[in-house]
C-alpha positions, 0 to 999 in steps of 0.5 A: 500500500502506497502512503505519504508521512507528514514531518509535521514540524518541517509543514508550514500549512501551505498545503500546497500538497492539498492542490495536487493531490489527484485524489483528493486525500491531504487536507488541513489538520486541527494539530499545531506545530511547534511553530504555530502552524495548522499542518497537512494530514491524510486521515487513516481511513483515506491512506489506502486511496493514495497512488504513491504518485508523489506529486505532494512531495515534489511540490512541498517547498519545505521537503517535509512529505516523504512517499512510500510507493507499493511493489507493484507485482509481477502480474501488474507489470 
C-alpha cells in the first residue's frame, strides 16, 4: 500500500500538497506545530486511496512529505 508521512514540524500549512493531490486525500489538520502552524494530514481511513504518485512531495517547498510507493507485482507489470 502506497502512503505519504507528514514531518509535521518541517509543514508550514501551505498545503500546497492539498492542490495536487489527484485524489483528493491531504487536507488541513486541527494539530499545531511547534511553530504555530495548522499542518497537512491524510486521515487513516483515506491512506489506502493514495497512488504513491508523489506529486505532494515534489511540490512541498519545505521537503517535509516523504512517499512510500507499493511493489507493484509481477502480474501488474
Amino acid at each position: 500500500m502506497s502512503r505519504i508521512s507528514v514531518t509535521e514540524e518541517r509543514c508550514k500549512g501551505c498545503l500546497l500538497c492539498t492542490t495536487v493531490c489527484p485524489v483528493e486525500i491531504i487536507q488541513v489538520s486541527e494539530r499545531i506545530n511547534q511553530q504555530g502552524y495548522k499542518v497537512a494530514e491524510v486521515p487513516a481511513e483515506a491512506m489506502d486511496k493514495c497512488t504513491g504518485c508523489a506529486s505532494c512531495a515534489t511540490i512541498c517547498p519545505d521537503m517535509a512529505i516523504e512517499v512510500w510507493r507499493s511493489k507493484k507485482s509481477k502480474k501488474a507489470a
